[in-house]
N, C-alpha and C positions, 0 to 999 in steps of 0.2 A: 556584463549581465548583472541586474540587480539582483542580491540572493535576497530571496524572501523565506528560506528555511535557513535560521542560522543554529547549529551544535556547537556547543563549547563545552567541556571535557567532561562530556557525559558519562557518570560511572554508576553501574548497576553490578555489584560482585556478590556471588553465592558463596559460602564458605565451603572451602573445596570443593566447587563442583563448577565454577567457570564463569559466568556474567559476560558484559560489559563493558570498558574502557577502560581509561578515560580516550574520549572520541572526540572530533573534531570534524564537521561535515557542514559544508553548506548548499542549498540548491538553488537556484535562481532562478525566476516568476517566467515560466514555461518549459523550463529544463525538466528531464525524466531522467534520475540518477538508480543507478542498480548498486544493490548490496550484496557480490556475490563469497561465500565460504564453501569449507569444509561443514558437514553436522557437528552442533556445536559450538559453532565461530562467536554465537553471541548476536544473529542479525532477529531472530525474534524477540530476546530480549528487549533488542534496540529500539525492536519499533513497539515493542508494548509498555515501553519505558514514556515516549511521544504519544501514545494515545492515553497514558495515564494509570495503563494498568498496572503500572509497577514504581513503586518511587526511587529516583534515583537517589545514591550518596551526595552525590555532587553537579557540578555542572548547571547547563541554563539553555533553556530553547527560546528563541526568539523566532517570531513571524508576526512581520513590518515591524510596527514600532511597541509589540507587547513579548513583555521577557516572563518567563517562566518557567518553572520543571518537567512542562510537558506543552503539547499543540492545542491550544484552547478546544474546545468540543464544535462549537459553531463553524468552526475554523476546519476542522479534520473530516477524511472522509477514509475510515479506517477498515482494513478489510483482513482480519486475523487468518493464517493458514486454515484453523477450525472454527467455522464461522459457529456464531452461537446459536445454540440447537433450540427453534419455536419453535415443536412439533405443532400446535394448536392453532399459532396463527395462518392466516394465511398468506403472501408476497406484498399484496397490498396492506394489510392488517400492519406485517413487518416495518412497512415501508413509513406507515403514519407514525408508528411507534419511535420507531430510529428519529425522524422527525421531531417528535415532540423531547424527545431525549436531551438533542442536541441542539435546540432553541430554533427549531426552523419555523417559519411560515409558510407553509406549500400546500397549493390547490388540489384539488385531485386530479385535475389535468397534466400536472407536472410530476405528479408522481407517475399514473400512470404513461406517461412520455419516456419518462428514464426507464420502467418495466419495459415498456416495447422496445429500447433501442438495446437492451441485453435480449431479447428475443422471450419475455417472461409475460409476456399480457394473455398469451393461452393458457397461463394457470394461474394467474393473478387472485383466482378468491377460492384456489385450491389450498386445503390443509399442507402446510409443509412435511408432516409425516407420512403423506400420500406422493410427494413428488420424489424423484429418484435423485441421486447425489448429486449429479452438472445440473439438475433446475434448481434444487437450495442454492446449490453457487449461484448459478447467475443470479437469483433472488438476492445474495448475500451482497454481489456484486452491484446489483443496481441500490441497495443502501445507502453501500460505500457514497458509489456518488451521487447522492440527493442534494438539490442545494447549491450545486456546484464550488466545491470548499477550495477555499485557496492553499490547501497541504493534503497530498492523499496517500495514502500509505497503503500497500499492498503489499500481502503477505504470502507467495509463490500462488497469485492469481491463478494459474491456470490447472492447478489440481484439480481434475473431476469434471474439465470439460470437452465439449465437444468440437470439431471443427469450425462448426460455424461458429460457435460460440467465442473461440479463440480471434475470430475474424472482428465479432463485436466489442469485443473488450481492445482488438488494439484501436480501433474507429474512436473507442471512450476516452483511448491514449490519448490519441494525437487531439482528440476535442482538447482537454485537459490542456496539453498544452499551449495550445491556438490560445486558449485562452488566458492562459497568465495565472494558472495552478505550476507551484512545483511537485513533482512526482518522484516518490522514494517509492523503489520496489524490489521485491526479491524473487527470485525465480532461478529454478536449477535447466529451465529451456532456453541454453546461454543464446539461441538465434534470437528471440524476441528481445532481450539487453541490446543485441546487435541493432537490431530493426526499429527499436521504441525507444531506449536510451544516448545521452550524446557522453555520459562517465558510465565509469564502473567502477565503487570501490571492493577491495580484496579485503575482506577482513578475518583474521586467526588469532584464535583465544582471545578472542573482545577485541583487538584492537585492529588499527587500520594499518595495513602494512604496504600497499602501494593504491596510488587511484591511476585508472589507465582512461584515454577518448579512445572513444570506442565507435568514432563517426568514418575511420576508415575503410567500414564495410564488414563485410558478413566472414564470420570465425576470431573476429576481432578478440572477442570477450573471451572466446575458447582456448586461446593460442594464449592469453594474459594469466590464466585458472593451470592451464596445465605448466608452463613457464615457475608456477608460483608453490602448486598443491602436487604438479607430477598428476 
């Protein structure tokens, strides 16, 4: 498998207080790779280090043939634990915005497309301060993936949603991969790593201490966590 996310010894350290690396990760153009730890491990740093929010000490990201300290913007379809708080805008508002952010050209038919497959076009020109916590996500969620970016980072996706909701976001999965994104994600609902990823890496106090396939079926990931954390 061609990896199209390549890590190389990514290091982000806090002075006493944890970071980090140096890391070592690559994913491959369709693959959905999980970051699973203890709190702490270092897997938000990791990925706000790749969306650029954080600079790293060292290391270098690469996807295809562009090397640099992070996932280029146009490239990334980033989805932080606490999405950023527009109370003002509204989902569509959100959506043009993130857009022009990240150098997209999208019609309003494609944005509003991505709002309806996260189940968000009944409040599309609702104030975000008026929707309840799982519609900001989904909102947050269909962002992430405007564009269809060839790297998407997701940051324990499914906080604050609902069933259905959980139902459209792995549908976004498996699109994502069909098409030749690689997918880094983190989430503590070790089934869905099972169900949506083909790795798992284990990562404690920043670094990566085993990667397990996790294509043999359901508890896979869970039996790999308890094995490692107890």
């Amino acid at each position: 498998m061609r990896e199209l996310l390549q890590i190389t010894g990514l290091t982000r350290r806090y002075r006493g207080r944890g970071g980090v690396g140096p890391v070592d990760l690559g994913v491959g153009a369709g693959e959905a790779v999980a970051v699973v730890g203890p709190n702490g491990a270092g897997k938000t740093t990791l990925f706000r280090v790749l969306a650029g929010l954080e600079r790293p000490e060292a290391g270098t990201v690469r996807v295809g043939g562009a090397v640099g300290d992070r996932v280029p913007a146009a490239d990334l379809g980033f989805l932080p634990e606490e999405a950023a708080d527009l109370p003002r805008l509204t989902p569509r508002q959100a959506c043009r915005l993130d857009a022009a952010l990240r150098g997209l050209e999208l019609t309003d038919a494609q944005i509003d497309a991505q709002l309806g497959r996260l189940g968000a076009a009944g409040f599309a020109d609702t104030p975000t301060r008026r929707l309840s916590q799982g519609m900001a996500k989904r909102s947050a969620i269909a962002r992430a993936l405007l564009g269809e970016p060839d790297v998407v980072v997701l940051d324990e996706p499914l906080n604050a949603l609902d069933v259905a909701t959980v139902i459209a976001l792995k549908e976004e999965l498996r699109r994502c991969r069909e098409r030749g994104a690689a997918v880094l994600l983190s989430s503590h609902v070790l089934d869905l790593v099972d169900e949506s990823c083909s790795r798992v890496v284990l990562l404690d106090r920043g670094r990566v201490v085993e990667t397990v396939d996790v294509t043999g079926g359901r508890g896979t990931a869970e039996r790999a966590y308890r094995r490692l954390f107890g």
